[in-house]
C-alpha positions in Angstrom: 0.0 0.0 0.0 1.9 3.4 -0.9 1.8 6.4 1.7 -0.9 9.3 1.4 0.8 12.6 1.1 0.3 13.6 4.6 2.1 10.6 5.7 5.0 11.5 3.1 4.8 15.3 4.0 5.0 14.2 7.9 8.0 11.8 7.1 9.6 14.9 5.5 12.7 13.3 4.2 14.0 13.5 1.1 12.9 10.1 -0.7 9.0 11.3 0.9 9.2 14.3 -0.8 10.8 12.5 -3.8 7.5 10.7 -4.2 5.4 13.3 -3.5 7.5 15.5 -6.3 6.6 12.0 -8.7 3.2 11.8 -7.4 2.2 15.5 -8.1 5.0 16.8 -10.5 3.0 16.8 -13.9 -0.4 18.2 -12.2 1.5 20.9 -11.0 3.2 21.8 -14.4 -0.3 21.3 -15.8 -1.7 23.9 -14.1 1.3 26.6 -14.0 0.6 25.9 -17.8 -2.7 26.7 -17.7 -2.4 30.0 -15.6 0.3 30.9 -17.6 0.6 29.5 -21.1 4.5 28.8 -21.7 5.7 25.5 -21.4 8.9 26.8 -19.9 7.3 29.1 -17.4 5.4 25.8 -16.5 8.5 24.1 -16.0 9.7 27.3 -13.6 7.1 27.5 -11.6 6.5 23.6 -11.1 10.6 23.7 -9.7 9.6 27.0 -7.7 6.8 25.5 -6.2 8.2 22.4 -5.2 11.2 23.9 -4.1 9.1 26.1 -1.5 7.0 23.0 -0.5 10.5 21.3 0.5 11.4 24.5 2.2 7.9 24.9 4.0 7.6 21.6 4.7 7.7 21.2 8.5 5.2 24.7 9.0 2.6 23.2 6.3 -0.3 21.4 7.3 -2.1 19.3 4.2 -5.9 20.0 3.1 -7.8 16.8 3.1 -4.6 14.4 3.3 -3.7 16.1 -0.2 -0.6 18.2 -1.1 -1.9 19.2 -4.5 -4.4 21.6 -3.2 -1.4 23.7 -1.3 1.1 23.1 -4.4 -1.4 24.8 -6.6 -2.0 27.6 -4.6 1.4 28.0 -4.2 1.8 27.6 -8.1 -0.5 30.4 -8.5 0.9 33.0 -6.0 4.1 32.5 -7.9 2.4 32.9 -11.3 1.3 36.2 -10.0 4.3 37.0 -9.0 6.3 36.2 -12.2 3.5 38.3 -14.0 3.7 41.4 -11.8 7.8 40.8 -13.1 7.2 40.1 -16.3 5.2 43.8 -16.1 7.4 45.8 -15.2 9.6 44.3 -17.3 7.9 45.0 -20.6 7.2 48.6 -19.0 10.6 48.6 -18.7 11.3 47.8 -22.6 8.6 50.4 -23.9 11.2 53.1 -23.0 13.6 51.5 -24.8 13.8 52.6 -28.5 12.9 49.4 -31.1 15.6 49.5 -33.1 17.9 48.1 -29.9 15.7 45.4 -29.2 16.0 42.0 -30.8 13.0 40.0 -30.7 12.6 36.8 -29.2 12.4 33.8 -31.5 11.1 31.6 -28.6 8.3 34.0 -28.2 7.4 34.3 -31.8 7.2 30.5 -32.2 4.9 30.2 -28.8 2.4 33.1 -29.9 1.9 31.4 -33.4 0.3 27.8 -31.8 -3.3 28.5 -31.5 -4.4 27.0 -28.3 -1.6 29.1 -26.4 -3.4 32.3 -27.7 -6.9 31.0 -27.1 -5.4 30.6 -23.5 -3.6 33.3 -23.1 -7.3 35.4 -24.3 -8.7 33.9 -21.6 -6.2 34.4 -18.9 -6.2 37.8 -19.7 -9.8 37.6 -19.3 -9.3 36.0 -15.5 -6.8 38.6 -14.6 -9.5 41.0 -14.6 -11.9 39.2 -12.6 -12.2 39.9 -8.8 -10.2 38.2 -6.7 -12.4 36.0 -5.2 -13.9 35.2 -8.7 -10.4 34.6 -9.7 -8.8 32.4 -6.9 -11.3 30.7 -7.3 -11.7 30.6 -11.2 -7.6 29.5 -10.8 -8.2 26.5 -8.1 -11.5 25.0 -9.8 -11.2 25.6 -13.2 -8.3 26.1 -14.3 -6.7 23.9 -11.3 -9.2 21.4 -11.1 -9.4 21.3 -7.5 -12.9 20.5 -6.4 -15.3 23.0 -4.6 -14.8 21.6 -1.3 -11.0 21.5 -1.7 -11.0 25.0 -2.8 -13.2 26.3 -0.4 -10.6 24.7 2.4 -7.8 26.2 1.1 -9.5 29.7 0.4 -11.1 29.4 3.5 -14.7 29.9 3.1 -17.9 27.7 2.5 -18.5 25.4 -0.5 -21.6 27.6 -1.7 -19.4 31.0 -1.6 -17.3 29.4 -4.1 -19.9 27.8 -6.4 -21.2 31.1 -6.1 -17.9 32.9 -7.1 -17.3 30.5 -10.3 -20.9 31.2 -11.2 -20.2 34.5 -11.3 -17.1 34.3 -12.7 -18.5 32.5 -15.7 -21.4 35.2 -16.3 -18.6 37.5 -16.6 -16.2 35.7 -18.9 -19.5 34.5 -21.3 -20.5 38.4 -21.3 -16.5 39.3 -22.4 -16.5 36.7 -25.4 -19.8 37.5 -26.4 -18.4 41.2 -26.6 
C-alpha cells in the first residue's frame, strides 16, 4: 500500500518528498501551464513550487490528506508573482527605442500555436476578474481542484465558491460575447 501525502509530507525526508514530487509533479506543471501558457514558465514554476514546498515543509499542514491543493496555490501565488515581473519588465522595454531590441524567436514560435493564444485570451480575461472570482476561477477551473477543496484552502464555504465561479462564468460569457 503506498503512503498518502500527509504521511509523506510528515515523514519529510528527502525520498517522501521524492514521491510526492513524482506523485504530483505533472499536475503541478499542468496547471502553471494553464495560468500561464508557456511551457517553460510551467517548467519554472513547477521547480519553484516544489522547491518552496521542501522548504515549507515542517510549518505546512495538508488539506484533506492532499498536497496538491497547497502546491497549486502555491503555483498560483508565484504565477502572480512572475506576471507582476514580467510587467514591469515590458514597461521597462517600452522606453527602450525598437531599433535596440531583438525580438525573441522563442516568443514568436509560442504566440503562433493556436491553443496558447486562445489561452492566453482567456487568462487575460481571468486577470481581470475579482479576486475571489479569480482564486477561485484559478483553483476549480483552471486547477481542477474540487469546490470543497477549494473552499478549504481559500477558507470559506463550499456555496461561496460555487457562487464565485458562477459569477465568474457570467462575466467571462458576457466578455466573449463582446
Amino acid at each position: 500500500m503506498t503512503d498518502t501525502d500527509a504521511e509523506l509530507w510528515a515523514r519529510g525526508d528527502q525520498a517522501a518528498f521524492g514521491a510526492l514530487f513524482d506523485r504530483h509533479a505533472e499536475a503541478v506543471w499542468n496547471h502553471a501551464y494553464r495560468l500561464t501558457a508557456s511551457w517553460s514558465l510551467a517548467e519554472d514554476l513547477t521547480s519553484a513550487t516544489f522547491l518552496a514546498a521542501w522548504r515549507r515543509r515542517s510549518e505546512i499542514t495538508l488539506v484533506r490528506d492532499s498536497a496538491l491543493p497547497w502546491l497549486y496555490t502555491v503555483a498560483g501565488n508565484l504565477a502572480r508573482t512572475e506576471f507582476r515581473r514580467l510587467g514591469r519588465f515590458r514597461r521597462a522595454l517600452r522606453r527602450v527605442p525598437d531599433d535596440d531590441v531583438v525580438p525573441d524567436h522563442a516568443e514568436r514560435v509560442i504566440a503562433s500555436v493556436d491553443d496558447d493564444r486562445a489561452l492566453r485570451r482567456v487568462l487575460d480575461v481571468v486577470a481581470t476578474l475579482p479576486r475571489a472570482e479569480r482564486e477561485a476561477v484559478e483553483l476549480v477551473l483552471l486547477g481542477e481542484l474540487s469546490t470543497a477543496e477549494a473552499a478549504e484552502v481559500l477558507g470559506v464555504a463550499e456555496v461561496s465558491v460555487r457562487s464565485r465561479i458562477s459569477r465568474a462564468r457570467a462575466r467571462l460569457r458576457a466578455v466573449e460575447e463582446r
